[in-house]
N, C-alpha and C positions, 0 to 999 in steps of 0.2 A: 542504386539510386544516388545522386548526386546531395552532398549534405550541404544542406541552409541552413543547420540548426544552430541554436544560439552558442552552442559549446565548441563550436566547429574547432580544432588544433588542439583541446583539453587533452592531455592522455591521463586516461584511468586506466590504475591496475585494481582487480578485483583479488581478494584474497581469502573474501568470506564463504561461507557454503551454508547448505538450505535457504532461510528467507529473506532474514533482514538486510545482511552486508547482499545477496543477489538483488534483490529489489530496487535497493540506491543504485547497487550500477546499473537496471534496465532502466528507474529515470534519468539518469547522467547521460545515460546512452542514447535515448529516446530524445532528448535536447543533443546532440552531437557529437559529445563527447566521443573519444576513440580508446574505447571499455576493453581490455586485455584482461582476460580470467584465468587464474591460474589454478586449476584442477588437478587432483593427486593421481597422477599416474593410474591407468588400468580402471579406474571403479568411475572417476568423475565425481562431481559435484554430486550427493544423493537426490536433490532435486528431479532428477534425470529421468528417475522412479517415482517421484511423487505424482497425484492426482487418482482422478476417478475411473471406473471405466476401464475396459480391457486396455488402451493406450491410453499411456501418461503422457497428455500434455502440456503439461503446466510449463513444461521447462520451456517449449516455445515463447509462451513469455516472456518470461522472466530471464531465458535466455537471451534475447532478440538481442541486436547491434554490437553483438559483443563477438572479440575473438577468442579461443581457448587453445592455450597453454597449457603440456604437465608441468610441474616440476613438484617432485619427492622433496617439500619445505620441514620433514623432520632430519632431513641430511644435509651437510656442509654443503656440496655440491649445486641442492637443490636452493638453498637459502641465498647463496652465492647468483644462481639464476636470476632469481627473485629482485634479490639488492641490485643489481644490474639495469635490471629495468624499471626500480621505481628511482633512479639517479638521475634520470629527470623527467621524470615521468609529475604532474599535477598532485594529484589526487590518488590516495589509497584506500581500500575500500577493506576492514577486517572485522567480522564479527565474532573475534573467538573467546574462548573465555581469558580473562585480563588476566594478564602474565605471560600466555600461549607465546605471542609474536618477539616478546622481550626473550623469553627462554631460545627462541630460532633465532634471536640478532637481527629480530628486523622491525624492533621499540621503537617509539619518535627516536630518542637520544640520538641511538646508532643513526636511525636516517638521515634525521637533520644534519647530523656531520657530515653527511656523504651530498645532502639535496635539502638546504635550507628553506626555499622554498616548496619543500610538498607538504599540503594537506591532509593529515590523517584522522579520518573518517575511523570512529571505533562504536561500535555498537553492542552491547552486554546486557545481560539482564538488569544490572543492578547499578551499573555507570563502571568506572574505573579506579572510584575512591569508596570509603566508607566500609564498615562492619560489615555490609553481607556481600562487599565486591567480588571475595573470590566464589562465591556459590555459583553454580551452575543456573543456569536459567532459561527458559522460554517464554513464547509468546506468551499463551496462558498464562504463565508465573505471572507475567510482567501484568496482562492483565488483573488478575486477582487482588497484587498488589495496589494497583493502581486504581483499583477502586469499581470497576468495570465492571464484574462478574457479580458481585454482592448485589447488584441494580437489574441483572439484566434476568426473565424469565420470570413465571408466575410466582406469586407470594407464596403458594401451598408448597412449592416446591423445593427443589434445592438449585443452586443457581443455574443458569443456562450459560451456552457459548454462542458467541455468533460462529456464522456457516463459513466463516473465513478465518484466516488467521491476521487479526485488526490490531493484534497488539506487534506482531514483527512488522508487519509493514508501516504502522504508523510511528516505530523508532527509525526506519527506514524512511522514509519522509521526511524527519525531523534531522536524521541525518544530511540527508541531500541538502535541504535548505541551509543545514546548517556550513557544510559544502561551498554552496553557492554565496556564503557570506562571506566565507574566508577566502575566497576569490575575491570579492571585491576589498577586503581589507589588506590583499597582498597587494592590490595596485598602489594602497599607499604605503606599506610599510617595507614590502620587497621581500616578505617572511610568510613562510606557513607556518599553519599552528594544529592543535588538536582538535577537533570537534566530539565530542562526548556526548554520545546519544543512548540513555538508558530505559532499555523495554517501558517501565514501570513507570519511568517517569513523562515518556512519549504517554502514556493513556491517562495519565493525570494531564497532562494536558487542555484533554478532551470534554473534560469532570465537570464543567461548566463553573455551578454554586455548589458540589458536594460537601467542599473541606470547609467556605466560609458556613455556610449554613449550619454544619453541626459547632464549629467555636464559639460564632454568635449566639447560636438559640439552642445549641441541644438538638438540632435536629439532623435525626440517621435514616439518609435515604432509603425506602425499603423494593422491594423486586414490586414491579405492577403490571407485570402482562404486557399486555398491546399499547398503552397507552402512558400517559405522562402525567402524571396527577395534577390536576387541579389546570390542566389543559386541554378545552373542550368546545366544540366537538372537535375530535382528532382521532382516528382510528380507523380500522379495517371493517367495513360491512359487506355483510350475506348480500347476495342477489340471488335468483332466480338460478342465475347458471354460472354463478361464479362469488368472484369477492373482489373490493373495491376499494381503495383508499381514499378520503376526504378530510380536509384541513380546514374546517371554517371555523376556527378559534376566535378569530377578529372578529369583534363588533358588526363590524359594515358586512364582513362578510356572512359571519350567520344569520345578519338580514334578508341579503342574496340566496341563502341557502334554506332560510324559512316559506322564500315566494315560491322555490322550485321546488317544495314540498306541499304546495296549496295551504301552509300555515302560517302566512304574514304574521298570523296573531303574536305566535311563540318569539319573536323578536320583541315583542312591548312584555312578555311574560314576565314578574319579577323574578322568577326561578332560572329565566334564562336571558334579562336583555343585558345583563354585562359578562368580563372576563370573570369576575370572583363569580358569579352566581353562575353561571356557567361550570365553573370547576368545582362547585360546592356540592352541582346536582348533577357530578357527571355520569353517571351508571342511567340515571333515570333517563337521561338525554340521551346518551345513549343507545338504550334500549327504542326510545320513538324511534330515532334516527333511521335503525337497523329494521325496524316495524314495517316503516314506509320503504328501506329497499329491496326489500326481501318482495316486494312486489312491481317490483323491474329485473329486466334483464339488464348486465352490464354496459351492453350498447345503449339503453333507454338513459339509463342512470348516466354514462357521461356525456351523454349530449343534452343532457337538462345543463347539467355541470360548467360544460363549456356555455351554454346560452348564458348564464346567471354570472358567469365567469367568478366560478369558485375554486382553488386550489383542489386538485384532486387527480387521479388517474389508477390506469390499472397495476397488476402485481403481476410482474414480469418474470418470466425466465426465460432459458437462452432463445429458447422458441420464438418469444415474441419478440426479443431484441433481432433477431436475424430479420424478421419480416416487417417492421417496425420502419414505415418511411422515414420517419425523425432519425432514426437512428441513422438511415441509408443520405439525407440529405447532410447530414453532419458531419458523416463519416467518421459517426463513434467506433464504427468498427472497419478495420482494417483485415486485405486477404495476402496472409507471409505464404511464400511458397514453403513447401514441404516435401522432403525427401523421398516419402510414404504416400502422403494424402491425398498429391496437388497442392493444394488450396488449404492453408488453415485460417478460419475469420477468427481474429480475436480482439480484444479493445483496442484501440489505437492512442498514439499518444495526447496525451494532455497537460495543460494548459494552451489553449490555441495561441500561438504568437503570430501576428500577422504579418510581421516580418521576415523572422529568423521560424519557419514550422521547423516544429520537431517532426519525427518518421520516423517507420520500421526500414530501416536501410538495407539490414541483412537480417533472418534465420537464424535463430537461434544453432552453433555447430551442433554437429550431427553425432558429434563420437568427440572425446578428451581429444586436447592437443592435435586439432584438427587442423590450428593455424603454426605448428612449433614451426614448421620450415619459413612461414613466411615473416612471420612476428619475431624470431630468433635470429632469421638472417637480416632484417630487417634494422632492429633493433642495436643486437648484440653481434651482428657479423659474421654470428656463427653457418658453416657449412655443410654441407651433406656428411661429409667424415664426421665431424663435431657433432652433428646431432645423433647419428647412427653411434659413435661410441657411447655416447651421453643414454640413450635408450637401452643399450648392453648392460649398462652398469643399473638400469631401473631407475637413474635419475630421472629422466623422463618418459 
């Protein structure tokens, strides 16, 4: 596929494995970027094995638009590869643990000397400075710390996790933006710099009013289930032959949402006609709420919804996104070819530019160092002799 994307000429080299440093380069990739992944010899990125289900396909994601490279980066040889191709290469991509890349020679310091303009993209539990920097870390960590886990899942419980991994990809997010900023600040400065993106601190982000609200007032979020305290009506209701999601927290709209109940009244209700009184008597509301849909079917229930036009819709899995017109008109979902499958449909890129689209260009490689001949001769010049001895020695 021919690339329009905004990053069109960017070269990324990807250095990280599993989520966070993978993730920044499928969005760099996914804008245009030209994402070189450099995988250890034999085994590849673990990713490769990650996901559900008898085939693992996660890596098709996460892999997409990217080429891959071995090179053995705990040996002279291999690190020597490495340094090679990020000497003018944009963008580096390393999620390891802080110190990893400095012990291989391939720290800002060393780069900058060699490619003053690259950007390096570091992503760690903890950032790259401070008391817990050298700890090990993951998403979860990064979540917990961050404030995430202590909020999420029922009160009686102990905490919950969400069904993804929200704390790697969202230092990974923060990473790319952060990415993308240092691009535009090299146009004026002629310099790349570090971008430092830490798990923990990516989901503090996120935190809304957690940290003001306890300085201010003493006040410690606590875990609340399905809902948002003292934000009402908001939650998931019973139907008939399923469960449904409804947001009519607004004023105007839980007016709307009181006629398509046959209960005008409850809108003038003092227990319910504002947001405080709303959130004061959320359980009891509620419970009417979930009274009156428990005697519809879900088709009933969002077609009142859309008539009153109230925020609201169904709980989706992959089922309903594949058959899901909105999806198909949008083309939330894209079909990458597949080695094995045909056809994989998986999310397609985002942010829409209507410009510069991003796109699945290529497939995620199929096997490590899938592109060494092309990306090596390419890059570095090197030749079939070069690469064959280079693969003898298990450099690559």
């Amino acid at each position: 596929m021919e690339n329009n994307g905004a990053l069109k000429g960017v070269k990324v080299v990807e250095l990280g494995q599993l989520i966070a440093g993978p993730f920044c380069g499928q969005l760099l990739g996914d804008m245009g970027a030209d994402v070189v992944k450099i995988e250890p010899p034999g085994s590849g990125d673990p990713m490769r094995q990650w996901g559900n289900g008898e085939h693992k396909l996660w890596w098709q994601v996460i892999g997409r638009n990217k080429r891959s490279v071995t090179a053995n980066l705990r040996v002279a040889q291999g690190q020597e590869l490495a340094r090679r191709l990020l000497a003018d290469a944009d963008i580096m991509i390393e999620n390891f643990k802080p110190g990893t890349v400095e012990k291989w020679g391939l720290g800002p310091e060393a780069l900058h000397a060699i490619n003053p303009r690259l950007i390096i993209v570091r992503m760690s539990g903890y950032g790259q400075t401070g008391p817990y920097s050298s700890r090990a870390g993951f998403g979860g960590i990064g979540e917990a710390m961050g404030g995430w886990r202590a909020i999420v899942g029922d009160p009686d419980r102990a905490p919950s996790r969400m069904g993804v991994s929200i704390g790697d990809t969202l230092a990974a997010t923060y990473g790319c933006m952060g990415a993308l900023a240092a691009l535009r600040a090299r146009d004026e400065t002629g310099r790349g710099q570090v971008v430092d993106s830490a798990l923990y601190e990516a989901v503090l982000q996120v935190m809304e009013s957690l940290v003001p609200e306890y300085d201010a007032m003493g006040l410690v979020r606590q875990r609340s289930g399905s809902i948002l305290p003292g934000i009402a009506p908001s939650n998931v209701y019973r139907c008939r032959d399923g469960e449904y999601m409804i947001g009519g927290n607004g004023d105007a709209i839980f007016t709307r949402l009181a006629e398509a109940m046959g209960r005008p009244e409850l809108a003038a209700d003092p227990r319910y006609a504002t947001h405080v009184a709303r959130g004061e008597h959320q359980a009891e509301l509620d419970a009417l709420i979930e009274g009156w849909t428990q005697t519809l079917s879900v088709d009933e229930l969002e077609a009142l919804m859309i008539a009153q036009s109230v925020p609201a819709g169904r709980i989706f899995t992959g089922k309903e996104m594949l058959a899901d017109p909105h999806f198909q008109a949008r083309e939330a979902l894209v079909a990458v070819d597949h080695p094995h499958f045909g056809k994989v449909r998986m999310q397609a890129p985002m942010p829409k530019l209507s410009d510069t689209p991003s796109a699945v260009r290529r497939r995620a490689p199929d096997r490590p160092g899938e592109h060494n001949a092309e990306v090596y001769g390419e890059r570095l010049g090197l030749d079939a002799d070069a690469l064959n001895a280079l693969a003898a020695q298990g450099i690559i």
